[in-house]
C-alpha positions in Angstrom: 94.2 88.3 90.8 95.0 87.0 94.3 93.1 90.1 95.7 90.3 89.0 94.4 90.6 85.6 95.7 90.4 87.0 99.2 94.2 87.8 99.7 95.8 91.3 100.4 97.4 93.1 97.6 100.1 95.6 97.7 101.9 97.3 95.1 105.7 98.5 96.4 107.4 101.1 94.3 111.0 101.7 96.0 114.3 103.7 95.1 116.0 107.0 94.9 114.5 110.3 94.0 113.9 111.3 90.0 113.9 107.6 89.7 110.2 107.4 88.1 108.7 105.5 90.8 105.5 108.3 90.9 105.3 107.8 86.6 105.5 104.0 87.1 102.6 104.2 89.1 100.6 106.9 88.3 101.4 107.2 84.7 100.1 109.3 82.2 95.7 109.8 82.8 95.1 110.6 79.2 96.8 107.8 77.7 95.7 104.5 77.3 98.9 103.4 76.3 101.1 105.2 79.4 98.8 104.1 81.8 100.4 103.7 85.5 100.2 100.2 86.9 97.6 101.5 89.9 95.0 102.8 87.2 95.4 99.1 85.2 95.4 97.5 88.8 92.1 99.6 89.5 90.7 98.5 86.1 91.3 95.0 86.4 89.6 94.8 90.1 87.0 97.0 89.0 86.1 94.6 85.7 86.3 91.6 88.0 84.0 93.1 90.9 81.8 93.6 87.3 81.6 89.8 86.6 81.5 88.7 90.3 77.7 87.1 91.2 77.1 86.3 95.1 79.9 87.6 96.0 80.6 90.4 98.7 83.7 92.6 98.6 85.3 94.9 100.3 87.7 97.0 98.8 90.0 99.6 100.5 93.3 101.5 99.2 96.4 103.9 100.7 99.0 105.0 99.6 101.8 105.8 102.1 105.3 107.3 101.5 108.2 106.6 103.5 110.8 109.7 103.3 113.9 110.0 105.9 112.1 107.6 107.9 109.0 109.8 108.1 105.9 108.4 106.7 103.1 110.1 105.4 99.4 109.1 104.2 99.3 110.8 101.0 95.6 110.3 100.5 94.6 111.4 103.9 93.4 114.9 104.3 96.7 116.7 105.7 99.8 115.0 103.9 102.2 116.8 106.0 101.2 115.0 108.9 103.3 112.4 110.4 102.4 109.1 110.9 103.5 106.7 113.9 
């Protein structure tokens, strides 16, 4: 709700590998009821960007991963490449 009031939103998924951090997210796409919590954050920006009148908005995602201190932009075109 507070990125629709203006303020920047993130959505932090940490721990170790096989944990479920990529389901927790992501989900399942078929199923309403196994959604991911970035699909239900989507929906609930997108349904409020629906009601909004005289408003202007500017709305911008990424998702980065952070692995053995590498990070990597995993919706940029090459997601091997490294970022600084």
């Amino acid at each position: 709700q507070g990125a629709m009031e203006g303020y920047n939103g993130t959505i932090f998924a940490c721990g170790q590998t096989g944990s479920g951090k990529s389901f927790t997210m992501q989900g399942v796409a078929d199923s309403s009821s196994q959604k991911g919590t970035i699909p239900r954050a989507f929906e609930h920006i997108f349904e409020s960007v629906q009601c909004a009148e005289n408003t202007k908005l500017l709305l911008g995602a990424s998702c980065l991963e952070i692995y053995r201190e590498d990070t990597g932009d995993l919706l940029g075109a090459d997601t091997k490449q490294k970022l600084e």
